[in-house]
N, C-alpha and C positions, 0 to 999 in steps of 0.2 A: 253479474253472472248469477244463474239462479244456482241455489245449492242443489246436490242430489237429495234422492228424496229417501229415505232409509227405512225402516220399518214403520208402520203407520197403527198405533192402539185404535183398536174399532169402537174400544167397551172401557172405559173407565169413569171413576166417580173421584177425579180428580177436584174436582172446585169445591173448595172449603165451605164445611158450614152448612150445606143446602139441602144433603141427606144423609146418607150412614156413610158418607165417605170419609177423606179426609174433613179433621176436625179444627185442623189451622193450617192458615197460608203456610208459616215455617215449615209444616207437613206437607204442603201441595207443593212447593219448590224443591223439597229433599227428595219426593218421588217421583219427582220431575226431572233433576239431577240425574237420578240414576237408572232411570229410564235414556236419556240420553246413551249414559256410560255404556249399556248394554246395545248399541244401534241404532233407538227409534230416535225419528227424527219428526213426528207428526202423532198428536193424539187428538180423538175427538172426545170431549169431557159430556158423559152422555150420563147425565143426574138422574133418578126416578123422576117419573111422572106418574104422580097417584093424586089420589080428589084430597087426600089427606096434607101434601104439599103443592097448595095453591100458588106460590110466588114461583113454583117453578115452571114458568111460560116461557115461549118463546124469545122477547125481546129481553127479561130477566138475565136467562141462562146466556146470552150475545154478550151483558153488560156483564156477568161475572166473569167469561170468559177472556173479556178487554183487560178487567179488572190484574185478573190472573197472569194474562201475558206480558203486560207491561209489566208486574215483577218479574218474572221471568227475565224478559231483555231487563230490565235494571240490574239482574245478577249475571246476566250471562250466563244463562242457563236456553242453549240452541234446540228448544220443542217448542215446534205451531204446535196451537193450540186452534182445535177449531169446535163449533158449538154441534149439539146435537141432547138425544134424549132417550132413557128405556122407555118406554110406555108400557106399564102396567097393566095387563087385559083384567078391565074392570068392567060395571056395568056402565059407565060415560063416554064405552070407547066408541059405541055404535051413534052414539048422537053427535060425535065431533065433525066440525064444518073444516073443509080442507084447509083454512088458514090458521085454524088451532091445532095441528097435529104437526108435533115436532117433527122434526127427521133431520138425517147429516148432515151439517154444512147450513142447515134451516135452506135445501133445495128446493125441497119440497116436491123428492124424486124416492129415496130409501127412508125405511123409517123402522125402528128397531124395537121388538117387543118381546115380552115376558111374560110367562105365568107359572104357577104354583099349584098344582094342583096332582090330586092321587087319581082322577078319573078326570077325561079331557070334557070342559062341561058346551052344551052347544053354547055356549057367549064366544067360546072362543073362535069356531068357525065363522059365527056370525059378525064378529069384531073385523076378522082377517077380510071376508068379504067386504064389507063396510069400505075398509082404510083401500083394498085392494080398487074397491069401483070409482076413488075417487086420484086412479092412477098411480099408487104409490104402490113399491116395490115393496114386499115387508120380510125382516131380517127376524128369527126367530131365538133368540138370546141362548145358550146353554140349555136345550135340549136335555142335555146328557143330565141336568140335576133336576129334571122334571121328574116328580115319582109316578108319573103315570107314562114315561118313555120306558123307567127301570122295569116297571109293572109289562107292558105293552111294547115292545122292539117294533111290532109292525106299524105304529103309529109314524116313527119315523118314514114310511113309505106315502103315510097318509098328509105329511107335513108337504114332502114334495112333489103328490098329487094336487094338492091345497095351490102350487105354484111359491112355497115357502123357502127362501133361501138360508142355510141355516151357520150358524155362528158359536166355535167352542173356547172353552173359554179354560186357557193355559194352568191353569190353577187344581183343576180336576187330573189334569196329567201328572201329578205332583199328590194326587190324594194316596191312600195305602191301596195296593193292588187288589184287597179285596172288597172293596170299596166299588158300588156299584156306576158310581160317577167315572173313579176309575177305567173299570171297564169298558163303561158306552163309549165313552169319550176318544177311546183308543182303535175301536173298532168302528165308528167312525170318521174316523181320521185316516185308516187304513183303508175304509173304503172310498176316501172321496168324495164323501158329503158335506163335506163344509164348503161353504164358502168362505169364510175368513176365522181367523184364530183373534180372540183380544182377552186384553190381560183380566178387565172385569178388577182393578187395581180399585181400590181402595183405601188403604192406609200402607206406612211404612212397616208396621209390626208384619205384615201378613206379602209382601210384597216379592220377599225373595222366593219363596214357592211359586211363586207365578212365572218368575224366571226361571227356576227351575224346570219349570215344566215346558218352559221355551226351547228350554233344550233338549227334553225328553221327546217334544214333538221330531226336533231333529232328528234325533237316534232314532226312531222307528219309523220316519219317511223321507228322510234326506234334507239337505241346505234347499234345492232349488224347489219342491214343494213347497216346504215352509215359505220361503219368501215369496209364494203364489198367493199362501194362505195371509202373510201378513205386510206383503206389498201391493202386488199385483193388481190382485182383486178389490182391496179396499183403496185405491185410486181412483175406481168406477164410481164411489160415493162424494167426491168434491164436485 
């Protein structure tokens, strides 16, 4: 009998070791733990992808993930685990061949990306084209902590002209109210732009804010939204 399937993390940097996330396995199974405790029953362990962490490719990130699970069921700790990756919009993202470009599940269907920046520079448009001609759906990571969304609200219109599906990330509901992350984050949420909520976990130090704000998203749009934002829609990516 298959289990039911409970909340699904879109965005974590669960697997030890491979970039700023957890820094030991004991750490990826304790955030693993209570991640359960709270619901989810499914995370996709989505490591950076930058030119700066070369080992983190495709068939790597599968093997850490095996890696990972099998302790998991060794402790009896009930979270799939399944593979995937942020991709970084860097200057390598416009040359990548479709079978180098991670995405959820390694479908080779969504594929989830990032940037950093105070002004949106054209790489980025030209990246999202790129990944988009080569049929993949692309997920736009935390919006709300871009400084050039804070700078620029209407960019958010230009994201889902772009055909960008967008992804916030629980942690920012959990920042101080005056705090500009804060804000977008909530007024996005309010209006409906997301496509999915993920924790964007990291470490155990920083982990209960992120639930926190799990539930902050409850209080200001209800139980059966949320589980739109962190069941529903992110079952479309297996």
């Amino acid at each position: 009998m298959t289990s039911p399937i409970g909340r699904i993390d879109v965005h974590s940097h669960l697997l030890p070791g491979i970039d700023d996330g957890c820094a030991t396995l004991e750490e990826s199974v304790a955030c693993a733990r209570r991640m359960v405790e709270v619901g989810y029953t499914h995370s996709f362990c989505t490591p950076h992808i930058w030119p700066d962490l070369p080992m983190n490719t495709i068939e790597n990130i599968k093997s850490h993930v095996a890696k990972l699970q099998a302790e998991l069921d060794a402790q009896k700790v009930p979270l799939q685990l399944i593979s995937g990756g942020e991709i970084g919009i860097r200057d390598h993202v416009p040359q990548l061949r479709f079978e180098q470009v991670v995405t959820f599940g390694m479908l080779g269907k969504y594929c989830l990306v990032d940037l950093w920046a105070k002004e949106l520079p054209p790489l980025f448009a030209k990246s999202v084209r790129h990944l988009q001609s080569m049929g993949f759906k692309v997920i736009l990571a935390h919006p709300e902590r871009m400084a050039a969304v804070q700078e620029d609200w209407s960019l958010v219109d230009r994201f889902e002209k772009m055909g960008l599906l967008l992804q916030g990330n629980l942690q920012c509901l959990d920042d101080p109210i005056s705090q500009p992350t804060r804000q977008i984050v909530e007024k996005l949420l309010a209006e409906g732009r997301y496509f999915m909520l993920g924790s964007d976990l990291h470490n155990l130090r920083t982990l209960d804010c992120r639930l926190r704000g799990l539930q902050r998203a409850i209080d200001l749009v209800g139980e059966e939204k949320v589980w739109e934002l962190t069941r529903d829609h992110p079952r479309q990516l297996f």
